[in-house]
PyMOL Python script that loads the backbone (N, CA, C, O; Angstrom):
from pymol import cmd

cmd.read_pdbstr("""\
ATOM      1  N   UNK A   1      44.066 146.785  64.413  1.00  0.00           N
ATOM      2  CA  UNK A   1      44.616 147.609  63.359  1.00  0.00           C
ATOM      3  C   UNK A   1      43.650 148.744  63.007  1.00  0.00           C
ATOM      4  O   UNK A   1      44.015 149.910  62.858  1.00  0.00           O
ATOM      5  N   UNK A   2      42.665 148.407  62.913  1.00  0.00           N
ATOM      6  CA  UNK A   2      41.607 149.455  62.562  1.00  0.00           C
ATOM      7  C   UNK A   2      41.010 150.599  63.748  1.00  0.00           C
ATOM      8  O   UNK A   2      40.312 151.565  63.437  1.00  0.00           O
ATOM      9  N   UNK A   3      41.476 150.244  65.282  1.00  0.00           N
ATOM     10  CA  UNK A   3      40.886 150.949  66.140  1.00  0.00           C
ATOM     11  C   UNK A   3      42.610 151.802  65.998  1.00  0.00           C
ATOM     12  O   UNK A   3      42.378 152.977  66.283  1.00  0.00           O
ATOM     13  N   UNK A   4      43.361 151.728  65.844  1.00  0.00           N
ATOM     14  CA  UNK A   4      44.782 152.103  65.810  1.00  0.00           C
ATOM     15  C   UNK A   4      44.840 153.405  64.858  1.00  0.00           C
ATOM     16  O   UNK A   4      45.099 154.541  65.255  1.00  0.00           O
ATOM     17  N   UNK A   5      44.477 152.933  63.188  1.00  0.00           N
ATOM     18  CA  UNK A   5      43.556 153.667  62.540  1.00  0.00           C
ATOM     19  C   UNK A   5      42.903 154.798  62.845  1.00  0.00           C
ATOM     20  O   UNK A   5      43.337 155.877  62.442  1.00  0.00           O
ATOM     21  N   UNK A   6      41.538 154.692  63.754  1.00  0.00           N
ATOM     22  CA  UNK A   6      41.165 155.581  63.821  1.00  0.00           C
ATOM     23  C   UNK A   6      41.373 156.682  65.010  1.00  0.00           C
ATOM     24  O   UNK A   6      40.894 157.809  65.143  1.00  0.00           O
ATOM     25  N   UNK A   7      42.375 155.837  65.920  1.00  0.00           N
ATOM     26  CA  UNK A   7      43.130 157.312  66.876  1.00  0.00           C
ATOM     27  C   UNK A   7      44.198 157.483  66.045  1.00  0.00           C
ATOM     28  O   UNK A   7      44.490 158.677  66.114  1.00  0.00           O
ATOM     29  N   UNK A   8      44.678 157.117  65.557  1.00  0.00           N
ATOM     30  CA  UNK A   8      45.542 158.312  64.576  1.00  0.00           C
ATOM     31  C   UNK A   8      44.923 159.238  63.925  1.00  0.00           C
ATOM     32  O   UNK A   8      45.232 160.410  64.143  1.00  0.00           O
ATOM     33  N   UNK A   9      43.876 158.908  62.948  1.00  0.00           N
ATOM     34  CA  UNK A   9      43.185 159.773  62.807  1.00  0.00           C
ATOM     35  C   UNK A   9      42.542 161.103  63.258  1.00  0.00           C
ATOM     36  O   UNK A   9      42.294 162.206  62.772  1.00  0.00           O
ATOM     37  N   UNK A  10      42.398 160.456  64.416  1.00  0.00           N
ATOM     38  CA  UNK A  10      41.312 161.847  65.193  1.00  0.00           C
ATOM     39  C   UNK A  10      42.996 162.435  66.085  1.00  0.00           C
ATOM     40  O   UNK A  10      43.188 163.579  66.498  1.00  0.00           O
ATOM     41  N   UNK A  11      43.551 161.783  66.134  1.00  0.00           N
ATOM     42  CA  UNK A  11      44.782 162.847  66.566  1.00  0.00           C
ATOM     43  C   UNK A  11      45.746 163.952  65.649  1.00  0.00           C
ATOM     44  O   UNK A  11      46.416 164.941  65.943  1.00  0.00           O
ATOM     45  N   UNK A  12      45.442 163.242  64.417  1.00  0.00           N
ATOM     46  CA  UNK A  12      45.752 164.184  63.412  1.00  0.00           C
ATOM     47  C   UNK A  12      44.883 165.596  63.513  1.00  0.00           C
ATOM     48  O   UNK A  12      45.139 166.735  63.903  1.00  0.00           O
ATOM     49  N   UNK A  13      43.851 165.002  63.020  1.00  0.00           N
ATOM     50  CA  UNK A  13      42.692 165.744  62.936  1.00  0.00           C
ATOM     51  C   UNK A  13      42.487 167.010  63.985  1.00  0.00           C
ATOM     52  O   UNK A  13      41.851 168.003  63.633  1.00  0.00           O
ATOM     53  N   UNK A  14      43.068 166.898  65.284  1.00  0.00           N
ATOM     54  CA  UNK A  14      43.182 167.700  66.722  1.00  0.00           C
ATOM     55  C   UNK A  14      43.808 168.496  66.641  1.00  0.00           C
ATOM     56  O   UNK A  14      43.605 169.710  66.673  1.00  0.00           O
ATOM     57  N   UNK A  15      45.241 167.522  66.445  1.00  0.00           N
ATOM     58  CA  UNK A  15      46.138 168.302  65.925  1.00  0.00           C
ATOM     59  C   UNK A  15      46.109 169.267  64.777  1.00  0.00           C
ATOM     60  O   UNK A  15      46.929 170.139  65.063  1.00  0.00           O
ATOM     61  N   UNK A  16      45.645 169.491  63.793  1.00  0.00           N
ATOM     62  CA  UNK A  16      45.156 170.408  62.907  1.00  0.00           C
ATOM     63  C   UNK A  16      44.582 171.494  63.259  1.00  0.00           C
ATOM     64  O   UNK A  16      44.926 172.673  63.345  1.00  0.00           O
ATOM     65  N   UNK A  17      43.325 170.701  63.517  1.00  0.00           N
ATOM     66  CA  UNK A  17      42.409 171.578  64.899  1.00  0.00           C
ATOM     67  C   UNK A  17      42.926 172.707  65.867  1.00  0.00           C
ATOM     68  O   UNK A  17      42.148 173.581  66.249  1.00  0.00           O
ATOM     69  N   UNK A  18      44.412 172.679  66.311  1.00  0.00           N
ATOM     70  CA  UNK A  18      44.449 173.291  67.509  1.00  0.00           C
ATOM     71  C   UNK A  18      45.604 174.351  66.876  1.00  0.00           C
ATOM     72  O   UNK A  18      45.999 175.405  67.375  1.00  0.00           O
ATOM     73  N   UNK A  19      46.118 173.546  65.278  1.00  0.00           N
ATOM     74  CA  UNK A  19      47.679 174.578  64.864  1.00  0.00           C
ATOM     75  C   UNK A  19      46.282 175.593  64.210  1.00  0.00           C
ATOM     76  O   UNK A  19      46.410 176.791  64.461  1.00  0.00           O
ATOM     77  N   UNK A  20      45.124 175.236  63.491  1.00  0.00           N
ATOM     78  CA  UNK A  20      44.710 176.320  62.532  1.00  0.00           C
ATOM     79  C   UNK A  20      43.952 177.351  63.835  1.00  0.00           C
ATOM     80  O   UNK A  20      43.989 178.566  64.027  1.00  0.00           O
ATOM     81  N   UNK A  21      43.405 176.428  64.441  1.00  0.00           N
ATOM     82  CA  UNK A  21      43.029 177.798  66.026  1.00  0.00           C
ATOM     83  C   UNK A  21      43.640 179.076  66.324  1.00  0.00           C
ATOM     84  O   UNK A  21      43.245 180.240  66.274  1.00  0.00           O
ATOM     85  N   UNK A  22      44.919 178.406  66.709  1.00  0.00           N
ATOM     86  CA  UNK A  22      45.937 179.150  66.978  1.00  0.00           C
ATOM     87  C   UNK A  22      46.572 179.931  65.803  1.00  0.00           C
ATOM     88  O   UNK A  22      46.628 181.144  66.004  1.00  0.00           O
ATOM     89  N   UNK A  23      46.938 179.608  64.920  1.00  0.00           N
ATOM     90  CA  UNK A  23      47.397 180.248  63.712  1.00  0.00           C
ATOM     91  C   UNK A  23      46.528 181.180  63.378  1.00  0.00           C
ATOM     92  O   UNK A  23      47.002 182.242  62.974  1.00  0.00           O
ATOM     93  N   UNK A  24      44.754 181.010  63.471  1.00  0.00           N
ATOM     94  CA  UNK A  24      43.967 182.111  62.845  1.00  0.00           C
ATOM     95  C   UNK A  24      44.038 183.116  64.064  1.00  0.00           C
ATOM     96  O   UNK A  24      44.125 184.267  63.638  1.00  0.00           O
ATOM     97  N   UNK A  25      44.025 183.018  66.075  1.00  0.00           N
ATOM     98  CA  UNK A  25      44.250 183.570  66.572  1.00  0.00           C
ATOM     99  C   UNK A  25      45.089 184.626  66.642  1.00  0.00           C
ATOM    100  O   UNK A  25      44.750 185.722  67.086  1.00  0.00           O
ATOM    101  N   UNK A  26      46.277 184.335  66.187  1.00  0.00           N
ATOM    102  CA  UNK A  26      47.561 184.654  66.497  1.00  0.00           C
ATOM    103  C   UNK A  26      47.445 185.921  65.238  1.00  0.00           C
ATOM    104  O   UNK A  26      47.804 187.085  65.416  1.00  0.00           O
ATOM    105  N   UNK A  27      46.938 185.445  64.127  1.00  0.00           N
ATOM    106  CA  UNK A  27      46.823 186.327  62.727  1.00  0.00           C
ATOM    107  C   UNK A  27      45.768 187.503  62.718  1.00  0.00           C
ATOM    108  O   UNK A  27      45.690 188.523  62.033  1.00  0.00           O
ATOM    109  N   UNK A  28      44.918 186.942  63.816  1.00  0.00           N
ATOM    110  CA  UNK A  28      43.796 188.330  64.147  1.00  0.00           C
ATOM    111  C   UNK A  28      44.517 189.091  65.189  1.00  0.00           C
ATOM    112  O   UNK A  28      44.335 190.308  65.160  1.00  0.00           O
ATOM    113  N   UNK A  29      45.104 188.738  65.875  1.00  0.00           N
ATOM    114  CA  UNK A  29      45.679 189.437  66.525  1.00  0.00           C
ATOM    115  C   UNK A  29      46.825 190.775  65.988  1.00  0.00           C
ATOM    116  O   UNK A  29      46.643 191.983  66.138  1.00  0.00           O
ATOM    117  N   UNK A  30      48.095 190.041  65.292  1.00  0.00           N
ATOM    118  CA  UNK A  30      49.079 191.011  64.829  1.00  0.00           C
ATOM    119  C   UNK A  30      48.046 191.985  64.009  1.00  0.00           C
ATOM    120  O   UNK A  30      48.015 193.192  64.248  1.00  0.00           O
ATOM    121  N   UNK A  31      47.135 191.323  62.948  1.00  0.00           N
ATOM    122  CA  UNK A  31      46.681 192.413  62.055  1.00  0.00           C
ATOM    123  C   UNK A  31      45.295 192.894  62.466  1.00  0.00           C
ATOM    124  O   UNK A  31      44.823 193.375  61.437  1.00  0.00           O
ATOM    125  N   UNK A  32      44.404 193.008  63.451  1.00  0.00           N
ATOM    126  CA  UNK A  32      43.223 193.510  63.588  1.00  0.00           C
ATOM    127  C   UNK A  32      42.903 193.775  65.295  1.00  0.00           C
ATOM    128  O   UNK A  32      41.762 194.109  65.611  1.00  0.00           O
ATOM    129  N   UNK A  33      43.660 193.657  66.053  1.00  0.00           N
ATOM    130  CA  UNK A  33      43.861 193.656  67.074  1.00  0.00           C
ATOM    131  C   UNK A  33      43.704 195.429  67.567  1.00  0.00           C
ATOM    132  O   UNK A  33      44.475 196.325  67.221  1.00  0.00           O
ATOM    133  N   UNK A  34      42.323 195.595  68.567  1.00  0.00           N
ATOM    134  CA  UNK A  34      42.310 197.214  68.825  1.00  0.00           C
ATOM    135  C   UNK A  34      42.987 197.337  69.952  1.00  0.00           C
ATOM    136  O   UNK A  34      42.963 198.486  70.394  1.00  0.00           O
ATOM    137  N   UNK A  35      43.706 196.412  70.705  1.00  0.00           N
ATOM    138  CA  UNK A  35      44.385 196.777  71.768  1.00  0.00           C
ATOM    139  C   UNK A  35      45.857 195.696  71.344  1.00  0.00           C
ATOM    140  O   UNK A  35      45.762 194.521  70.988  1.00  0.00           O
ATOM    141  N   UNK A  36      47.170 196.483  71.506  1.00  0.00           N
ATOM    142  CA  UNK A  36      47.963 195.436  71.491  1.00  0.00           C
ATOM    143  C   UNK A  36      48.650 194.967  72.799  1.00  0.00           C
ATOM    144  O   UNK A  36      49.712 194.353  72.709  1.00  0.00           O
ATOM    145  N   UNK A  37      48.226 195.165  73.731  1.00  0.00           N
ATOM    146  CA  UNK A  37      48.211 194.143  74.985  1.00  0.00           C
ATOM    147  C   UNK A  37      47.432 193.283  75.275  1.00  0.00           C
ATOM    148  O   UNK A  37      47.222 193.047  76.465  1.00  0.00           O
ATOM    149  N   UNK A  38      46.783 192.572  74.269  1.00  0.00           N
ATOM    150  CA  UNK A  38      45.886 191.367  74.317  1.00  0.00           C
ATOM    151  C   UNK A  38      46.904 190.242  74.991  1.00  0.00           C
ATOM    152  O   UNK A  38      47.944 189.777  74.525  1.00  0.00           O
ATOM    153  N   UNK A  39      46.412 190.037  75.927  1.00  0.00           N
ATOM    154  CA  UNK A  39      47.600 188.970  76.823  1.00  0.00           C
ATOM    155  C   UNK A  39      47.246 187.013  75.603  1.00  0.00           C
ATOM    156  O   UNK A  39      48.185 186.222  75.511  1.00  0.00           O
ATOM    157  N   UNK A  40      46.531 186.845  75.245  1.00  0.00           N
ATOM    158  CA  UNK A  40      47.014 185.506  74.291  1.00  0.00           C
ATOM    159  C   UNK A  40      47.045 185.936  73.376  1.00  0.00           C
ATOM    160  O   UNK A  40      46.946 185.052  72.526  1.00  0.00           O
ATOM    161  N   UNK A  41      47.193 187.496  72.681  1.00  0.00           N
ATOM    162  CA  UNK A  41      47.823 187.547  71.574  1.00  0.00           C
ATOM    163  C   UNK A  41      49.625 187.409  71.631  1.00  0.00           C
ATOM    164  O   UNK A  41      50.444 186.641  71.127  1.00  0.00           O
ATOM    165  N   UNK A  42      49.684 188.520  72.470  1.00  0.00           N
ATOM    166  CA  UNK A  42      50.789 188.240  73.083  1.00  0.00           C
ATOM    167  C   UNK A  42      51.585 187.307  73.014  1.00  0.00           C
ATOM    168  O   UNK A  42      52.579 187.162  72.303  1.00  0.00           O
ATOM    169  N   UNK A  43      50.981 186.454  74.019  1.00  0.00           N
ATOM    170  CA  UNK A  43      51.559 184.913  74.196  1.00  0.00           C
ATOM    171  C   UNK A  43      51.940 184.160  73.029  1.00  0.00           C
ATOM    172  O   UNK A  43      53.121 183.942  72.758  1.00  0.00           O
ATOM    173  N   UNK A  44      50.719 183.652  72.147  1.00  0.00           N
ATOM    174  CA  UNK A  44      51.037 183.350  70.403  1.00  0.00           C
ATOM    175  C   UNK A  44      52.306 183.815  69.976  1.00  0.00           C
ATOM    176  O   UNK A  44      53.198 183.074  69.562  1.00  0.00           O
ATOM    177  N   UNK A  45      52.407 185.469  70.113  1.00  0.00           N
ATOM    178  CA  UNK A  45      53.103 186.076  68.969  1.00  0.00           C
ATOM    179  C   UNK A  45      54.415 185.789  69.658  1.00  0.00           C
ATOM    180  O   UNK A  45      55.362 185.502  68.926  1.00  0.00           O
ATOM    181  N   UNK A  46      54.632 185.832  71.147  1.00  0.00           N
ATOM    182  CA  UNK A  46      56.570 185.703  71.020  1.00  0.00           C
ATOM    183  C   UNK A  46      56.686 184.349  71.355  1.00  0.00           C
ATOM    184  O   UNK A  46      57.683 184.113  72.038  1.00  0.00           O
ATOM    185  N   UNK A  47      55.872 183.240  71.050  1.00  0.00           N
ATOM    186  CA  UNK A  47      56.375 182.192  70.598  1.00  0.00           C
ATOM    187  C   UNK A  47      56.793 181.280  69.115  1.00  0.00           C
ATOM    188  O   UNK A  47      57.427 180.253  68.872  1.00  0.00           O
ATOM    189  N   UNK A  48      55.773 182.672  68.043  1.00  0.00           N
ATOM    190  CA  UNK A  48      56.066 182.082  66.744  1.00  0.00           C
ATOM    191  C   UNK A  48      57.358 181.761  66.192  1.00  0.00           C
ATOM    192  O   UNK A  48      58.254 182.237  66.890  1.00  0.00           O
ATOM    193  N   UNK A  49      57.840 181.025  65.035  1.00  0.00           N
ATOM    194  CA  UNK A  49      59.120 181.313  65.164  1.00  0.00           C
ATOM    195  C   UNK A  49      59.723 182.818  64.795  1.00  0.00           C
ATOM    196  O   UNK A  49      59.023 183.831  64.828  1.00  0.00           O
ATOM    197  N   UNK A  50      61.338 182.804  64.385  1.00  0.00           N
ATOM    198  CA  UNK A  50      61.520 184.734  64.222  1.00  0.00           C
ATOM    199  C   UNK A  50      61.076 185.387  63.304  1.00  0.00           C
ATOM    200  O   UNK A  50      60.687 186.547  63.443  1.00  0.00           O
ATOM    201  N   UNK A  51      61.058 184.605  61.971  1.00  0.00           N
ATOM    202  CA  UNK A  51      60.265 184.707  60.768  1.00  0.00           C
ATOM    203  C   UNK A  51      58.973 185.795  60.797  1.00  0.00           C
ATOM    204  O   UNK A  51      59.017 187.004  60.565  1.00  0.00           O
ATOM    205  N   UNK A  52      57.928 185.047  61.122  1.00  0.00           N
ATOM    206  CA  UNK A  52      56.709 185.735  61.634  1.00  0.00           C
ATOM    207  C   UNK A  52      56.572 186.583  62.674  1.00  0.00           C
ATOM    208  O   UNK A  52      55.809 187.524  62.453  1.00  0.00           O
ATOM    209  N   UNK A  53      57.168 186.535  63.941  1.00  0.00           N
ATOM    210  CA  UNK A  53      56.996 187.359  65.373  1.00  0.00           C
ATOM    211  C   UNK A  53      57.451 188.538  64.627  1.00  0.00           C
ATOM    212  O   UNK A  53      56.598 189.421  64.537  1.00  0.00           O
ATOM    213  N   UNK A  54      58.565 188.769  64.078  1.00  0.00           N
ATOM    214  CA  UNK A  54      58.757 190.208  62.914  1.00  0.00           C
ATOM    215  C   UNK A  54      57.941 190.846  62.283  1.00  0.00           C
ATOM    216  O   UNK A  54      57.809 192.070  62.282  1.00  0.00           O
ATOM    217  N   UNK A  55      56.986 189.608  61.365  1.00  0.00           N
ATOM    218  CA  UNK A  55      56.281 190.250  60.598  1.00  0.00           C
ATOM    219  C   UNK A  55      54.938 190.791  61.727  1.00  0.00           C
ATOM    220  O   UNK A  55      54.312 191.850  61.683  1.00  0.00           O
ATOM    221  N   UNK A  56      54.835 189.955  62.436  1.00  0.00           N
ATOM    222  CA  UNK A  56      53.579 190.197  63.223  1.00  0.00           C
ATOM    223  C   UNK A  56      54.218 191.237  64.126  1.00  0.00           C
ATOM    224  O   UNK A  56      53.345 192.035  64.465  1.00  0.00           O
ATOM    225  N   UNK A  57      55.083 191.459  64.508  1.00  0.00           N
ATOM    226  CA  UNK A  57      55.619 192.894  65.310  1.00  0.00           C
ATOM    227  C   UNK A  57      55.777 194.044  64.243  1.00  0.00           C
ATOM    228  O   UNK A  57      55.877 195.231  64.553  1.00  0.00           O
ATOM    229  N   UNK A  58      55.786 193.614  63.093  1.00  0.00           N
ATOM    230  CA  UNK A  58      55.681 195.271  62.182  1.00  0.00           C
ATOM    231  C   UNK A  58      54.786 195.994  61.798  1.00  0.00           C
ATOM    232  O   UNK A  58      54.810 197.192  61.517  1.00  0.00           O
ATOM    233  N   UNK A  59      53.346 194.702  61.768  1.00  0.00           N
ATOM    234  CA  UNK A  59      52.124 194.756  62.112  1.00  0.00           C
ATOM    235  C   UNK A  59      51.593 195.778  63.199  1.00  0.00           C
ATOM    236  O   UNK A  59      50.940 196.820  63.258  1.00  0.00           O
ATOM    237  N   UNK A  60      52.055 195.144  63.781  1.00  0.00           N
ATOM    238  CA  UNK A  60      51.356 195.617  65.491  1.00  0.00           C
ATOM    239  C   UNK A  60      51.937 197.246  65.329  1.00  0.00           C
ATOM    240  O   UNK A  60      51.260 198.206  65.696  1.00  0.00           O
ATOM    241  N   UNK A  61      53.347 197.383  64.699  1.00  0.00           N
ATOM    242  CA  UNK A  61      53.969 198.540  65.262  1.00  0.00           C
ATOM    243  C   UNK A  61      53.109 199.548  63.721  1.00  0.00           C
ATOM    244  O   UNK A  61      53.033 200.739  64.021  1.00  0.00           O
ATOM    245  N   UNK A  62      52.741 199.357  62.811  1.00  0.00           N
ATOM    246  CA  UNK A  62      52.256 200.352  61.857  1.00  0.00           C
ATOM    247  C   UNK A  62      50.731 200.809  62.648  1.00  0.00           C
ATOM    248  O   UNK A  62      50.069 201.774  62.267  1.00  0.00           O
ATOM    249  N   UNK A  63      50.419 200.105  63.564  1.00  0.00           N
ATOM    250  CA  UNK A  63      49.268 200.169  64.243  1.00  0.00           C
ATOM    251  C   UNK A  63      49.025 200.871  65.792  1.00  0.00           C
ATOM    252  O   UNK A  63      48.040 201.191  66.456  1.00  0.00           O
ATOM    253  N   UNK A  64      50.285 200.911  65.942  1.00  0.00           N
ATOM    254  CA  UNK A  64      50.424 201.081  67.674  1.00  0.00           C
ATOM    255  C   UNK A  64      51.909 201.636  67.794  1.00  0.00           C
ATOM    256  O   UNK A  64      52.294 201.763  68.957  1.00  0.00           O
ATOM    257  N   UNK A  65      52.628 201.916  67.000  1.00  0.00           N
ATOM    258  CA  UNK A  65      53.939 202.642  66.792  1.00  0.00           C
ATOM    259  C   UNK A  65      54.433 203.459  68.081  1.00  0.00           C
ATOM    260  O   UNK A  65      55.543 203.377  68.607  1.00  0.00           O
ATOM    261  N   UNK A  66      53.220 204.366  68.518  1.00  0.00           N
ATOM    262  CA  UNK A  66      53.433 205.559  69.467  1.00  0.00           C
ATOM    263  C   UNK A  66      53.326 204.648  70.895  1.00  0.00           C
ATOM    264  O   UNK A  66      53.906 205.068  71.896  1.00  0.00           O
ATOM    265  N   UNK A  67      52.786 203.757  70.928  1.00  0.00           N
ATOM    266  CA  UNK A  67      52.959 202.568  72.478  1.00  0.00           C
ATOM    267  C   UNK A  67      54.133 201.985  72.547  1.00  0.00           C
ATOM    268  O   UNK A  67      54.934 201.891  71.617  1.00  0.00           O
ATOM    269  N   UNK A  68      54.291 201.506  73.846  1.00  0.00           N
ATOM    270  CA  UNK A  68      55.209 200.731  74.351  1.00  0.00           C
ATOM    271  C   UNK A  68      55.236 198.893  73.452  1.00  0.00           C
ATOM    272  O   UNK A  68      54.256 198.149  73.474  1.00  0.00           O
ATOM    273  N   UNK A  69      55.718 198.766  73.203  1.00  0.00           N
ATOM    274  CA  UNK A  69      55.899 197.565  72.449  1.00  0.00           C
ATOM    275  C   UNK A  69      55.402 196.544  73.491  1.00  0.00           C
ATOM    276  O   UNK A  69      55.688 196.668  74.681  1.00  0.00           O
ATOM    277  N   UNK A  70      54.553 195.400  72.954  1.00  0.00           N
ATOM    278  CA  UNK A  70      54.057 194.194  73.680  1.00  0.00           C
ATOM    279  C   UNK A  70      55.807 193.036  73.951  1.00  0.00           C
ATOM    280  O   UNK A  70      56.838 193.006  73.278  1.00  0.00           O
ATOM    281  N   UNK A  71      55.452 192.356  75.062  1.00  0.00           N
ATOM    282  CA  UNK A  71      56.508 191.367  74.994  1.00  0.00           C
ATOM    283  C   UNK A  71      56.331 190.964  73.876  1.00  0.00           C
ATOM    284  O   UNK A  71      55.329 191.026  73.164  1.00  0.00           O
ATOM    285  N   UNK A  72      57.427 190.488  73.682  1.00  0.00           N
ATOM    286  CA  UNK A  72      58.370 189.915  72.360  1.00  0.00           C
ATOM    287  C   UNK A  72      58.510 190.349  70.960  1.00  0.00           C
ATOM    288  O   UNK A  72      58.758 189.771  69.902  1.00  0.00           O
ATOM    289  N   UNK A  73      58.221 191.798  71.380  1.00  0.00           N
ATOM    290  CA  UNK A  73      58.507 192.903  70.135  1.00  0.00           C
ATOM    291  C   UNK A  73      59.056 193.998  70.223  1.00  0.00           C
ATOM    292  O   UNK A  73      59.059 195.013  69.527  1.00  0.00           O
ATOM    293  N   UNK A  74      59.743 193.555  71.591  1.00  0.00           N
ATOM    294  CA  UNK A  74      60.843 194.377  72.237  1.00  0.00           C
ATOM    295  C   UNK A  74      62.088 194.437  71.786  1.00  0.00           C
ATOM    296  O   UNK A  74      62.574 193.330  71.554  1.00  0.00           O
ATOM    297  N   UNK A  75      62.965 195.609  71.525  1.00  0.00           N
ATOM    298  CA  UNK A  75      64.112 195.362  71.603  1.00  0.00           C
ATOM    299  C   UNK A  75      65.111 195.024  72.948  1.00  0.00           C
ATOM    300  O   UNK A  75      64.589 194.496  73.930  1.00  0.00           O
ATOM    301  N   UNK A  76      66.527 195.341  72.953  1.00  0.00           N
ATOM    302  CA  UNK A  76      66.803 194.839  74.299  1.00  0.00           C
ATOM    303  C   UNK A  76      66.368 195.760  75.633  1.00  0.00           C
ATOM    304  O   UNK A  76      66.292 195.332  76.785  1.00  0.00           O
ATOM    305  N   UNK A  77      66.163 196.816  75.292  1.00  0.00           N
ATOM    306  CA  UNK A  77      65.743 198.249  76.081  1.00  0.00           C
ATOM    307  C   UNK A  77      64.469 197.797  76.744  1.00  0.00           C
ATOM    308  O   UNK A  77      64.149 197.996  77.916  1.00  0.00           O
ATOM    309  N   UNK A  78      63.593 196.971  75.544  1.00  0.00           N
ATOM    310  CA  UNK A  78      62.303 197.009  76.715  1.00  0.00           C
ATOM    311  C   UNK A  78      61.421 198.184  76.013  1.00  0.00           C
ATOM    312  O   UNK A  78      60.232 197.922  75.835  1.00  0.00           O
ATOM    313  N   UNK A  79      61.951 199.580  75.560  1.00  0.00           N
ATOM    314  CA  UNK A  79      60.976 200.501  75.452  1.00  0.00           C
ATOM    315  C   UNK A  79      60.875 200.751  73.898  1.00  0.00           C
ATOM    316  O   UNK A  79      59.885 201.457  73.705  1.00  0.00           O
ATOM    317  N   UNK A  80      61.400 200.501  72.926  1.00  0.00           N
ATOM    318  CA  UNK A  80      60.915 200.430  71.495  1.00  0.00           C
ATOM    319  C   UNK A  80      61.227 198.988  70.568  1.00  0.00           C
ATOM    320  O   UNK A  80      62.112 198.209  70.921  1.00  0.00           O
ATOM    321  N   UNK A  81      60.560 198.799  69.603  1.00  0.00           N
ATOM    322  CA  UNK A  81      60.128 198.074  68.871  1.00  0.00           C
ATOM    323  C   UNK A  81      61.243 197.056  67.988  1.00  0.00           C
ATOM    324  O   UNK A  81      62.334 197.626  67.957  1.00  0.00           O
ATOM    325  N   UNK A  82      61.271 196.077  67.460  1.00  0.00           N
ATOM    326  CA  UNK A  82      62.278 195.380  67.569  1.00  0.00           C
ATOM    327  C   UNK A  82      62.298 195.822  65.876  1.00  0.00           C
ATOM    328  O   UNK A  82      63.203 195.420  65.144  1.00  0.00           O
TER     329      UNK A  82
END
""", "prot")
cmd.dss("prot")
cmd.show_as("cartoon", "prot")
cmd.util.cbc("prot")
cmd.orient("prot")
């Protein structure tokens, strides 16, 4: 019971570990990001749900407006901003 205990624990704990990683990644990215073709910003951002990939694509676009939009801040065209 107690060794049971403590891998739950440390799997919680990982798990935490790997959403706040990613979450602080993903957040430096939309808002401080000097290139927005950072390929794992990228990645992060068009998997967030739609909620955020918006906010983090309106981000990116007050910043990078005059570029080609990164995947998943595309509209259906491909060439401007969603």
């Amino acid at each position: 019971m107690l060794i049971l205990r403590k891998l739950i624990m440390i799997v919680v704990v990982a798990v935490i570990a790997i959403v706040g990683t990613a979450g602080y990644r993903w957040y430096d990215y939309v808002t401080a990001a000097k290139d927005p073709l950072d390929e794992v910003g990228i990645e992060l951002n068009s998997r967030m749900p739609m909620a955020l990939r918006k906010w983090g694509c309106y981000q990116l676009q007050k910043r990078f407006g005059d570029r080609l939009p990164p995947y998943g801040c595309s509209s259906g065209d491909g060439r401007s901003w969603m």
